[in-house]
VOBATI-465918 format. One record per residue (C-alpha): residue in one letter; x, y, z. Coordinates in pm, whole numbers, plus 50000, padded with zeros to 5 digits. Each point is the difference from the previous one (the first is absolute). Example, Ala and Ser with C-alpha at 12.3 -4.5 7.8 and 13.67 -1.06 7.14 Angstrom:
BEGIN
A512304955050780/S501375034449934/
//
This chain:
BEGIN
X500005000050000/X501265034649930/X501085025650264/X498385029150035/X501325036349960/X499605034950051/X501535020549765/X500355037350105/X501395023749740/X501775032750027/X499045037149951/X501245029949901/X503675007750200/X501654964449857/X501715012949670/X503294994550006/X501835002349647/X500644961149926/X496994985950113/X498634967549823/X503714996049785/X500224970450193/X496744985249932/X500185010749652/X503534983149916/X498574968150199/X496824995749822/X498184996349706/X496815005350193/X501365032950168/X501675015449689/X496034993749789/X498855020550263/X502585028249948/X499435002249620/X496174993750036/X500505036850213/X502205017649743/X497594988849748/X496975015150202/X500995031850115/X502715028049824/X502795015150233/X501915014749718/X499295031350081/X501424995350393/X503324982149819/X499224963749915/X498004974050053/X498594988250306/X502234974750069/X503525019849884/X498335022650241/X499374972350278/X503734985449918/X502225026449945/X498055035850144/X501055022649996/X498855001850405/X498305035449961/X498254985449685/X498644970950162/X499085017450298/X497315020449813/X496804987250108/X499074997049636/X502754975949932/X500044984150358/X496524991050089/X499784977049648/X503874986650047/X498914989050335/X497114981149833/X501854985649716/X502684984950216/X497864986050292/X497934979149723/X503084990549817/X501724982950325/X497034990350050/X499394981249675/X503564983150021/X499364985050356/X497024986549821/X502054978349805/X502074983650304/X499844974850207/X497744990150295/X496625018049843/X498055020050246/X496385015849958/X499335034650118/X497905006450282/X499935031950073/X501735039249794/X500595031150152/X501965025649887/X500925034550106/X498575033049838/X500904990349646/X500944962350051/X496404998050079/X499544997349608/X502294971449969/X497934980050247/X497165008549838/X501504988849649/X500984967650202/X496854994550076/X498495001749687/X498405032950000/X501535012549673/X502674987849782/X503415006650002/X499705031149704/X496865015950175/X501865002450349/X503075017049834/X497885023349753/X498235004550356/X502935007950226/X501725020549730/X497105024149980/X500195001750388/X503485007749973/X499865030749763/X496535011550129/X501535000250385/X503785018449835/X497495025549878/X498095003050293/X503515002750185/X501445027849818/X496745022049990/X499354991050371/X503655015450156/X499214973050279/X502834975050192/X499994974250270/X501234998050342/X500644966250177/X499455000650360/X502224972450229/X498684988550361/X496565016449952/X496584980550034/X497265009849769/X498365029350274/X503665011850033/X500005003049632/X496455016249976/X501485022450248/X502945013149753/X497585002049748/X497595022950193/X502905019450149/X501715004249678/X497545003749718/X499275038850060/X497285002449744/X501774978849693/X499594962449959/X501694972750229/X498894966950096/X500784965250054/X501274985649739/X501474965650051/X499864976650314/X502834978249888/X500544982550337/X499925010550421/X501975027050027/X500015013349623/X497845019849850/X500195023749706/X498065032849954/X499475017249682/X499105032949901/X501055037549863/X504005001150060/X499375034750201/X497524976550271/X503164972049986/X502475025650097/X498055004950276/X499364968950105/X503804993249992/X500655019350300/X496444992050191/X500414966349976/X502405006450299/X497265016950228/X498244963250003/X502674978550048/X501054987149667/X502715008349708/X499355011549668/X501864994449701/X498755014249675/X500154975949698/X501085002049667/X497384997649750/X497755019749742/X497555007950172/X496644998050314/X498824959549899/X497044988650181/X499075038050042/X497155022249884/X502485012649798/X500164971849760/X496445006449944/X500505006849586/X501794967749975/X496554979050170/X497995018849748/X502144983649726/X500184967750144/X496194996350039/X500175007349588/X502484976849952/X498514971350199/X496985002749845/X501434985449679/X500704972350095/X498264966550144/X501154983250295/X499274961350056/X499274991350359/X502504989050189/X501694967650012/X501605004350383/X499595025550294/X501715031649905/X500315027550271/X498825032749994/X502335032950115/X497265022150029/X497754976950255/X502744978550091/X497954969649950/X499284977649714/X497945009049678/X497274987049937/X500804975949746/X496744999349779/X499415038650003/X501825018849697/X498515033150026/X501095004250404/X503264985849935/X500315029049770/X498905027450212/X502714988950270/X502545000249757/X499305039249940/X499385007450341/X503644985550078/X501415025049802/X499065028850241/X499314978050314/X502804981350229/X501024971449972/X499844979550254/X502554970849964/X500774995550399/X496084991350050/X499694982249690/X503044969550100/X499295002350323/X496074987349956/X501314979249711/X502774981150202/X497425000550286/X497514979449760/X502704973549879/X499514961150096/X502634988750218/X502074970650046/X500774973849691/X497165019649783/X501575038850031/X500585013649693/X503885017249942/X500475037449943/X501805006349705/X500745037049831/X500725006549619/X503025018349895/X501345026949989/X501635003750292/X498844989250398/X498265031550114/X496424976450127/X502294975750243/X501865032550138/X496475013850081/X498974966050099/X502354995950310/X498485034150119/X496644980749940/X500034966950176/X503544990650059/X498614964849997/X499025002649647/X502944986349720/X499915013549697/X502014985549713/X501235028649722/X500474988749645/X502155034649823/X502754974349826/X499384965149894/X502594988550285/X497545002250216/X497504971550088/X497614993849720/X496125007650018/X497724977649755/X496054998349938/X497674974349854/X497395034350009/X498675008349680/X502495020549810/X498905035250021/
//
């Protein structure tokens, strides 16, 4: 009988200029997937193709959220698809991914096919870049603060412009979002309850008001296309609890709201690890490249919890008799 799996797969934050040359070089099954995405979607424009872009960067390239957020797709599936052809098969039980990964667990589950997701997650990409640039906005992450401490910063700090809570990535981390004037402030408040701040390096307020344009696209976009119910749980970042696997048009509606809501990973594992079997019949953690960024979050999580990272082909290999997505 197969063992079952949970397969989480990473967001936004996980570029790294190299990932998936492994997987690539290592398999036929990996490198389909790369060509499948430079046939889908054009990069020329940003300097080459999506995975020349993925492989070689450059790193401020890649780090666009236009080229990111569908890199991080691409090579997720494509180590994904060559642990499919290893040893010791495996069926998936259970997806979650974080902000954008949760796109690839939706595509793992059957929702959409490999194209629509990346057509999908490209358009969220440029639409959110856009939003980013108009928007003038940043984000803060707060360390040692709870999610009233963080509140607190926000309500402290705000001073009439936009700042919220943006991601609840584990205890003890949390990420606000908002105009870079409110961040600034919150920098030095964060102090007043308790915590550190330390402002982070990206394009713009995610999971903010702010990226309100960019959920306006993304309803557009979605509508196009027509998602199959799902094959597996998938989790939600928005509710932090699993979609409902039958119901297209709410699935939908969360996937918009998540652009300008939190997301809120730490709830999410921790009632999905809460709900696993235990003993002989516990399904294994595993995370899709690139990169380990899930299991770092995951010790902060339940410290109890293994997680098993997949960014080369070294690693351990993850297989599935599931449908093929």
């Amino acid at each position: 009988m197969a063992n079952a799996i949970v397969v989480l797969c990473p967001g936004q934050g996980a570029q790294l200029v190299g990932m998936g040359r492994g997987w690539n070089d290592s398999s036929a099954a990996a490198a389909a997937i790369f060509s499948r995405a430079d046939a889908t979607i054009d990069l020329t424009s940003l300097g080459g193709t999506l995975s020349k872009l993925s492989f070689d960067g450059p790193t401020e390239t890649l780090n666009r959220t236009d080229v990111s957020q569908p890199a991080l797709y691409t090579c997720a599936i494509a180590s994904f698809h060559a642990m499919q052809d290893q040893e010791n098969p495996s069926v998936i039980s259970a997806c979650a991914g974080l902000s954008l990964g949760e796109y690839t667990a939706l595509h793992l589950a059957g929702a959409f096919s490999f194209e629509d997701g990346l057509r999908l997650v490209a358009t969220r990409g440029r639409m959110m870049q856009s939003a980013a640039q108009a928007s003038q906005g940043g984000m803060v992450a707060l360390i040692g603060a709870d999610e009233s401490q963080a509140q607190a910063v926000c309500d402290g700090a705000a001073k009439g412009d936009v700042l919220v809570c943006a991601n609840f990535n584990a205890p003890g981390q949390i990420v606000l979002s908002g105009h870079a004037s409110a961040c600034d402030r919150a920098l030095e408040f964060a102090a007043t309850v308790g915590c550190r701040a330390t402002r982070l390096q990206v394009a713009g307020a995610f999971h903010s008001p702010l990226m309100a344009p960019a959920a306006e696209a993304m309803q557009k976009a979605l509508e196009t296309v027509e998602f199959r119910p799902l094959t597996h749980q998938v989790w939600s970042n928005v509710t932090a609890l699993p979609h409902d696997m039958n119901n297209s048009d709410l699935l939908k509606k969360l996937l918009v709201d998540q652009i300008v809501c939190p997301v809120r990973w730490s709830q999410s594992m921790s009632a999905l690890v809460a709900g696993l079997p235990v003993g002989a019949d516990r399904p294994a953690l595993h995370e899709l490249a690139p990169g380990s960024v899930l299991k770092g979050l995951m010790r902060r999580i339940d410290k109890s919890c293994e997680i098993t990272s997949h960014d080369k082909p070294a690693d351990k290999p993850v297989h599935s008799e599931a449908q093929r997505p």
